[in-house]
C-alpha positions as CSV (number, residue, x, y, z in Angstrom):
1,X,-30.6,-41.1,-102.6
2,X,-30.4,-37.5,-102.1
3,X,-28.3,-34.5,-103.3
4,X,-26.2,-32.7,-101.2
5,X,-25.7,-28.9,-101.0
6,X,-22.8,-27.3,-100.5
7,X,-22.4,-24.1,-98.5
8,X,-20.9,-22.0,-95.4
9,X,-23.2,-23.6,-93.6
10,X,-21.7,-27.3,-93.8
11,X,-18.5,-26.3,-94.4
12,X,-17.8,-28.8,-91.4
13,X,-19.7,-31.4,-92.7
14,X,-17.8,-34.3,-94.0
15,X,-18.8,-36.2,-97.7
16,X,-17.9,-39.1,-99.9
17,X,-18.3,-36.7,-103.1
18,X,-15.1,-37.0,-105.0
19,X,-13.4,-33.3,-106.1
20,X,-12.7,-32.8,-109.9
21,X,-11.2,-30.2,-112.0
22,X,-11.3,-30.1,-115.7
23,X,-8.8,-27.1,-117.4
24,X,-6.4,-27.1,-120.5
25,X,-3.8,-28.3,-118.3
26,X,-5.7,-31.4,-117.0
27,X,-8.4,-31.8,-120.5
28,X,-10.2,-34.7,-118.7
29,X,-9.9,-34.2,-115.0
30,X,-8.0,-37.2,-114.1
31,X,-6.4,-37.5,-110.4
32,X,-2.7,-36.5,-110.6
33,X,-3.0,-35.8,-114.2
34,X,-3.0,-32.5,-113.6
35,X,-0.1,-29.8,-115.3
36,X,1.8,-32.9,-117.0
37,X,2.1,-30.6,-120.2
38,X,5.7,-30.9,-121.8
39,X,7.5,-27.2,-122.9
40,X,8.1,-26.7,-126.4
41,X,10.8,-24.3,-127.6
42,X,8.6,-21.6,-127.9
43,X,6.6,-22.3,-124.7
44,X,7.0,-19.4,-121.9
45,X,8.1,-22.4,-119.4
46,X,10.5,-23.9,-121.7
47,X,13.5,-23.1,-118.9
48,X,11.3,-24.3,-116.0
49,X,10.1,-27.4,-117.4
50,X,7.5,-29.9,-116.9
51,X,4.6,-28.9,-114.0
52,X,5.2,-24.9,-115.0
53,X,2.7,-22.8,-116.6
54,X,2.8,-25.1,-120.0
55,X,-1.0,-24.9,-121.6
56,X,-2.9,-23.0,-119.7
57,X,-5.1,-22.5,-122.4
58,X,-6.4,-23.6,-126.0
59,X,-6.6,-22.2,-129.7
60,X,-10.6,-22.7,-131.0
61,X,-10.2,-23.1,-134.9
62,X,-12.1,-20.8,-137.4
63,X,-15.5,-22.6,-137.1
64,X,-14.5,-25.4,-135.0
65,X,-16.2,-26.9,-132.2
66,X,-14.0,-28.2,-129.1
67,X,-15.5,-30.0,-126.0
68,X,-14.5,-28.2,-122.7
69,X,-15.7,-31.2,-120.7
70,X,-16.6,-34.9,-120.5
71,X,-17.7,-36.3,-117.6
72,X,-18.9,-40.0,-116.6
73,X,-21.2,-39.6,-113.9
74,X,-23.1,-39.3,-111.9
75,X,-22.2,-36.3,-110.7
76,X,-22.3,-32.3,-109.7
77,X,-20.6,-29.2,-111.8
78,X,-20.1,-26.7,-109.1
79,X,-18.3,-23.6,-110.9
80,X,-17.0,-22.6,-114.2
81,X,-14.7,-20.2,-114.6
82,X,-13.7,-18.5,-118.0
83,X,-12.1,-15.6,-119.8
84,X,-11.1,-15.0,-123.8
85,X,-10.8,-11.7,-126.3
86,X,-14.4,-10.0,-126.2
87,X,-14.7,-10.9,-130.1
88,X,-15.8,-14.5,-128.4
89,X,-18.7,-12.8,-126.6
90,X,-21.3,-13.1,-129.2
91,X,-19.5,-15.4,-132.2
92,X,-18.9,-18.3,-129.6
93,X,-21.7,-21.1,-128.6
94,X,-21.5,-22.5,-125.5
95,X,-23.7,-25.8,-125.5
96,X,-24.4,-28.2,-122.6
97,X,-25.5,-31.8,-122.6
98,X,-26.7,-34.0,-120.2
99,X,-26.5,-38.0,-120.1
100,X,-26.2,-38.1,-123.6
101,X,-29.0,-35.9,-125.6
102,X,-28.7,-35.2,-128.7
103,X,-29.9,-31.4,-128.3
104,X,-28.6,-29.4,-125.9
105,X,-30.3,-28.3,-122.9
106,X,-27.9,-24.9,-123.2
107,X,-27.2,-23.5,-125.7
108,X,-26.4,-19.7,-125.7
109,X,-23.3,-17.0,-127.0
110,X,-20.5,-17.3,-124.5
111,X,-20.9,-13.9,-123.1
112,X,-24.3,-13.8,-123.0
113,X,-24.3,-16.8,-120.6
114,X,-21.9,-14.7,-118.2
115,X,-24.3,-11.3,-118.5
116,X,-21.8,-9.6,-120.8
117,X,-24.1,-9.6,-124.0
118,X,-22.3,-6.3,-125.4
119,X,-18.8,-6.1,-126.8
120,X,-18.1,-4.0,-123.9
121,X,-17.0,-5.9,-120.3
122,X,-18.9,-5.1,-117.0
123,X,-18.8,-6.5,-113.7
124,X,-21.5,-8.9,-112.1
125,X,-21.6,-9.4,-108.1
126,X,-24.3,-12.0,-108.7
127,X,-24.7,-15.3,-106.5
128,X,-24.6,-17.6,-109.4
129,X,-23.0,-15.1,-112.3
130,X,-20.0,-13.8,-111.1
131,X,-17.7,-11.0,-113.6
132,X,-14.6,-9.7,-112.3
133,X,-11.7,-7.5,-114.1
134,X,-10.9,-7.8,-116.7
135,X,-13.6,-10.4,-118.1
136,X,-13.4,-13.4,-115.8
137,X,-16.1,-14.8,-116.1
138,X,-17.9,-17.5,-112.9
139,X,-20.9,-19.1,-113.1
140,X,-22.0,-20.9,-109.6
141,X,-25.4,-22.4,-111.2
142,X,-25.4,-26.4,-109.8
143,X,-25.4,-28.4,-112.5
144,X,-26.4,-31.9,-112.0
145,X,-26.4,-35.0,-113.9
146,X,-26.8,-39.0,-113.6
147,X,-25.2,-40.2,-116.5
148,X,-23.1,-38.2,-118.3
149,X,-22.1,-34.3,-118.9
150,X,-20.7,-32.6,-122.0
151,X,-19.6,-28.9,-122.6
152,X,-19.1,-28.0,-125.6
153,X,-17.9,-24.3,-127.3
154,X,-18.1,-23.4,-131.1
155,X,-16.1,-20.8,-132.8
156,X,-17.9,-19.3,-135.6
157,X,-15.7,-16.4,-136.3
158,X,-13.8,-16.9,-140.2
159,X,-10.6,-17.3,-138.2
160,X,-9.0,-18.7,-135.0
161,X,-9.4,-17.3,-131.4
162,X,-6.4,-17.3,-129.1
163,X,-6.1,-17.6,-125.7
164,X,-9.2,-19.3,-124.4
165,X,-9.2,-20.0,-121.1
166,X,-11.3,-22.5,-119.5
167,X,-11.9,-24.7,-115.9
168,X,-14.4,-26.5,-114.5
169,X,-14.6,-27.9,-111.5
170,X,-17.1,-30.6,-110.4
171,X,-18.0,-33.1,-107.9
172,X,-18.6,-37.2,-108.5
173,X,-21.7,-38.0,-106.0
174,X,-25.0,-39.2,-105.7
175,X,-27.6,-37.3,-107.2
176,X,-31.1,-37.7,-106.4
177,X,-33.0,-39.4,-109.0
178,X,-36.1,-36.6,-109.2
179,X,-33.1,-33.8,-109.0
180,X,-34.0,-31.4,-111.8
181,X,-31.7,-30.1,-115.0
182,X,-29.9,-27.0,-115.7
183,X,-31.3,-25.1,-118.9
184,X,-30.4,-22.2,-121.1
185,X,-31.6,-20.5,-123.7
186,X,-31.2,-17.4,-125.9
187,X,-33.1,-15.4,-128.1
188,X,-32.4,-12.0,-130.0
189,X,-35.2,-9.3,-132.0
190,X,-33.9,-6.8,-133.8
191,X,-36.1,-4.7,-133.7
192,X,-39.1,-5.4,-132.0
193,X,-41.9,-5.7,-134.2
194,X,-44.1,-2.9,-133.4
195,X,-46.4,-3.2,-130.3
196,X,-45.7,-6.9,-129.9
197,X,-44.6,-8.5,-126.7
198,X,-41.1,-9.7,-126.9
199,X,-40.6,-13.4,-125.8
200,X,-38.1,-14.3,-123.3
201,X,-38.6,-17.9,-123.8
202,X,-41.4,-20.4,-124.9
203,X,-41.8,-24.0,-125.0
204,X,-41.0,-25.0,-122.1
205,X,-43.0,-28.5,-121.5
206,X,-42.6,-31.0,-118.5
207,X,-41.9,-29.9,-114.6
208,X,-39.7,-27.4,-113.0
209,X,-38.8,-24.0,-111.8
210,X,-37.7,-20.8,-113.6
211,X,-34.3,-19.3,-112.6
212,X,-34.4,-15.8,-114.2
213,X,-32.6,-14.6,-117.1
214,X,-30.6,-12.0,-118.7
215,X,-31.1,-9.4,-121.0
216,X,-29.0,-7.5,-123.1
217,X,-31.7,-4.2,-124.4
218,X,-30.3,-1.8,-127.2
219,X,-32.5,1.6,-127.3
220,X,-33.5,1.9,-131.1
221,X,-35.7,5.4,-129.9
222,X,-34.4,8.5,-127.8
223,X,-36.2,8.4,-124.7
224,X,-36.9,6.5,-121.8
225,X,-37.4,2.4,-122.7
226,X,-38.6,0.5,-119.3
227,X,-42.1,1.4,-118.9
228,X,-43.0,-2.8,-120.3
229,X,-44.2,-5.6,-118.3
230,X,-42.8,-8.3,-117.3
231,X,-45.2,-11.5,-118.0
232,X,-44.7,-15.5,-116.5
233,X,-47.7,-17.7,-118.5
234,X,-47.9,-20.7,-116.2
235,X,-49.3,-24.2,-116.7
236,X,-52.0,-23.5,-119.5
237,X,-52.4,-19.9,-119.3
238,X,-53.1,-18.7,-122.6
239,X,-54.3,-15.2,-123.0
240,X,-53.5,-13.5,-120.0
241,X,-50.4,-14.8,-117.8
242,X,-50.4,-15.5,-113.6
243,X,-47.4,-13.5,-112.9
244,X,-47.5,-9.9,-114.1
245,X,-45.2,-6.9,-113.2
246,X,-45.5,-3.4,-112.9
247,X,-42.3,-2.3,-115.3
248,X,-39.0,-3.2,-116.8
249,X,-36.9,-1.4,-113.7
250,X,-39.2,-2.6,-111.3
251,X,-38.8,-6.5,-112.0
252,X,-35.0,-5.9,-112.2
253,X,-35.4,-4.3,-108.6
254,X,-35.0,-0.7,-109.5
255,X,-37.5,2.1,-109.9
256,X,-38.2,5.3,-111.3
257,X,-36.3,4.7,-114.4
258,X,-33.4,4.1,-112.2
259,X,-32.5,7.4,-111.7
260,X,-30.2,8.4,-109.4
261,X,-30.0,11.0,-106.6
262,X,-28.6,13.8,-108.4
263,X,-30.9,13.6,-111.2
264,X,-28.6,13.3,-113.9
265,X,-29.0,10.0,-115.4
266,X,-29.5,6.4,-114.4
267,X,-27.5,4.6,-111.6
268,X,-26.2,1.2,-112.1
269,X,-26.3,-1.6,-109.3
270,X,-25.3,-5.3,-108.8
271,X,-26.8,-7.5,-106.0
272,X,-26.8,-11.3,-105.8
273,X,-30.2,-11.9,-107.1
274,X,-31.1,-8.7,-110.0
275,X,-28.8,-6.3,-111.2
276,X,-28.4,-3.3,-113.7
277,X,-24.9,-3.7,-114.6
278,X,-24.4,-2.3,-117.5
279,X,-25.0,1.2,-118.9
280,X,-23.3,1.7,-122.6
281,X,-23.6,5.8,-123.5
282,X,-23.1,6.4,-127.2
283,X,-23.3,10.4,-126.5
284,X,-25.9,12.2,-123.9
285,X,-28.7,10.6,-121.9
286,X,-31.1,8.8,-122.5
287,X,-30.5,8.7,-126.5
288,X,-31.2,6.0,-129.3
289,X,-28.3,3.4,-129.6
290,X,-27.9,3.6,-125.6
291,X,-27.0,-0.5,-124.7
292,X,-28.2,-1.6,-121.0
293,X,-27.5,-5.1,-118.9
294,X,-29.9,-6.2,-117.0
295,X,-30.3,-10.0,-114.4
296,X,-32.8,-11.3,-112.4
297,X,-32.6,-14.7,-110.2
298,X,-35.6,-16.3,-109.2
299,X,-33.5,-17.9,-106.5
300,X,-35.2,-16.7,-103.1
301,X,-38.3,-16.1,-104.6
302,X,-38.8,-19.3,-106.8
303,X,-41.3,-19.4,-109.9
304,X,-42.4,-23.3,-109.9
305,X,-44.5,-24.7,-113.2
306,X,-46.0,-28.4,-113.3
307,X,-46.1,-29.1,-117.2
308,X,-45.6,-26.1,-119.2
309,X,-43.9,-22.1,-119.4
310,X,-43.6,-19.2,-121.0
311,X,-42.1,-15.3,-120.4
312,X,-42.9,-12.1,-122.5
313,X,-41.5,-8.4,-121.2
314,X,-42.7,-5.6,-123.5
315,X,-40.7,-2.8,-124.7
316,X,-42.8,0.4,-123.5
317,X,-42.0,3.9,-123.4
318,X,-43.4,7.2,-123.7
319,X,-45.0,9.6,-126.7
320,X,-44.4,13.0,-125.6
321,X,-46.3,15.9,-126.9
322,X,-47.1,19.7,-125.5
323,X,-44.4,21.0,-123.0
324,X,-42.6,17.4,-122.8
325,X,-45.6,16.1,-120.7
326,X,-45.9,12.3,-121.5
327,X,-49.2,11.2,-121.8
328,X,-49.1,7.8,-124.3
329,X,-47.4,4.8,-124.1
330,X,-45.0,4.5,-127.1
331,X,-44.4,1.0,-128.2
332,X,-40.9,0.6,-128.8
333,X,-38.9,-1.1,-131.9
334,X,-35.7,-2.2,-129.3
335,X,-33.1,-4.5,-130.2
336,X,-33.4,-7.2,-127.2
337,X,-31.8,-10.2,-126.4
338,X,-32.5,-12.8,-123.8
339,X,-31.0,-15.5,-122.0
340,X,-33.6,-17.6,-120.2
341,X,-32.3,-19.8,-117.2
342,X,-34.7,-22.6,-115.5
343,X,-34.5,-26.2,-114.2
344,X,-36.5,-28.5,-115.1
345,X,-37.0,-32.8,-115.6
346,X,-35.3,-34.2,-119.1
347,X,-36.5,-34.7,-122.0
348,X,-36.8,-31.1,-123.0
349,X,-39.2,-29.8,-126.1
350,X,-36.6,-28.8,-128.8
351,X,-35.2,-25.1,-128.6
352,X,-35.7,-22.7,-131.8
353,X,-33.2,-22.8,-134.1
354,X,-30.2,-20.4,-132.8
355,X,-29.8,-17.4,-135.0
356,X,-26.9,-17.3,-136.9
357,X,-23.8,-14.8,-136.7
358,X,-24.9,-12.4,-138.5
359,X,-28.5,-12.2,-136.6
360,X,-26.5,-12.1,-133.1
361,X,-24.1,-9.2,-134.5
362,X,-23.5,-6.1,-132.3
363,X,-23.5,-3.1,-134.7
């Protein structure tokens, strides 16, 4: 048994897999189910009747959970598209479960998991994150699973969110049965503690391949922030890790602070596999409260692990004395947040306990 991609490459190519979409208008993806909503009086479409534009979307409750999908497989999730009001960014959970865990093997804040950590939108040309105006937000990772897949998003805001839009769309097909599992996980520090490494993830236990990850880094400091390492730990390192960087910019493919020509201030990118998106200017350059967004996808250049993983980056700068000239490493107190991404075989070892609201509040 084998899993199939899907790309421009075999667009010719013809399958057995079975095409399914999942939205508020067709809840469990059933064939010809689809837009079977009837109009109320209030409803927008209560001239046109049933098949318009009836429910295209869903009300989450003050603290209520709602499952986005439910899916007997076995089977592929191909693409996820979604958009809400940016108060969902950081006070919605988005949790994934495959062939029926009890834990999650995602679990992360809605925007977050699109690269849009901050109140504040920005685009992503990614290959598997995708952000276009004004907030629609794609995600392209494959998603496979034998059994069974649920999606589930939790509102923990003290009142109801309007207007959440949601679709997925999935394939029923053989999978293969050493095929690997999507995983996600977030983490937030606020601040730093003072010249310790910040951990990306941890924990990891059982075979696979890291994916990249996300951050969303708040300057706490005036001054430039990226001068920290990037650090992989693979398969029993302990004090010092295989994969080491050279900086913060240079992992997310930039350099030199990722200035631009004109030398005025930084320049942001987006490319399908790493990306510096994001660029949040309270007032100036280069000042304390400054918010950046930052991706890297280990897609191309893959980072495999046999039984166990970990990632640290630390949060480096520079002490400047005498005539500005920088001449010590200052180790920053940043706020950072991180949204690991890596496949890997089930069962997983439990995640930390997800900080609450007020822990993942943008202030």
């Amino acid at each position: 048994m084998t899993t199939r991609s899907y790309h421009l490459s075999n667009l010719h190519v013809p399958s057995r897999a079975v095409s399914r979409s999942i939205s508020a208008e067709n809840p469990r993806g059933e064939k010809g189910r689809g837009a079977m909503a009837m109009p109320g009086p209030q409803d927008a479409g209560r001239d046109l009747g049933q098949g318009w534009k009836i429910a295209p979307a869903i009300t989450l409750g003050a603290g209520e959970t709602v499952v986005l999908a439910d899916i007997d497989g076995p089977g592929l999730i191909t693409h996820i598209w979604t958009t809400a009001f940016p108060a969902a960014i950081r006070d919605c959970i988005l949790r994934f479960y495959w062939d029926g865990e009890e834990t999650p093997s995602v679990e992360v804040p809605y925007g977050d998991f699109f690269c849009n950590g901050w109140p504040v939108r920005a685009n992503v040309l990614s290959e598997p994150i995708n952000v276009n105006p004004n907030g629609g937000f794609n995600s392209y990772w494959p998603m496979p699973f034998r059994r069974h897949a649920r999606i589930t998003v939790e509102n923990q805001r003290p009142e109801a969110l309007f207007g959440f839009f949601y679709q997925v769309d999935y394939l029923l097909d053989d999978i293969a049965e050493d095929s690997l599992y999507f995983h996600a996980q977030w983490r937030r520090e606020n601040p730093v503690q003072y010249a310790r490494e910040y951990t990306i993830v941890d924990g990891i236990r059982g075979k696979g391949r890291f994916a990249g990850l996300y951050m969303a880094w708040g300057q706490n400091s005036n001054g430039w922030w990226g001068e920290g390492e990037v650090k992989f730990y693979l398969d029993g390192d302990t004090e010092f890790p295989t994969y080491c960087g050279t900086g913060t910019e240079d992992y997310f493919g930039g350099a030199w602070c990722f200035g631009n020509s004109r030398g005025d201030g930084y320049e942001t990118y987006s490319a399908p596999y790493l990306g510096y998106h994001q660029i949040i200017r309270p007032d100036g350059h280069n000042g304390a409260n400054m918010r950046h967004g930052l991706y890297r996808w280990h897609i191309l250049d893959p980072i495999f692990f046999e039984h166990d993983f970990r990632a640290t980056v630390q949060a480096l700068g520079w002490r400047n004395f005498g005539g500005g000239i920088p001449n010590r490493f200052l180790a920053l107190q940043d706020d950072l947040a991180s949204t690991a991404v890596w496949y890997q075989q089930e069962p997983h070892a439990p995640f930390p306990v997800l900080p609450g609201r007020d822990d993942r509040e943008v202030v």
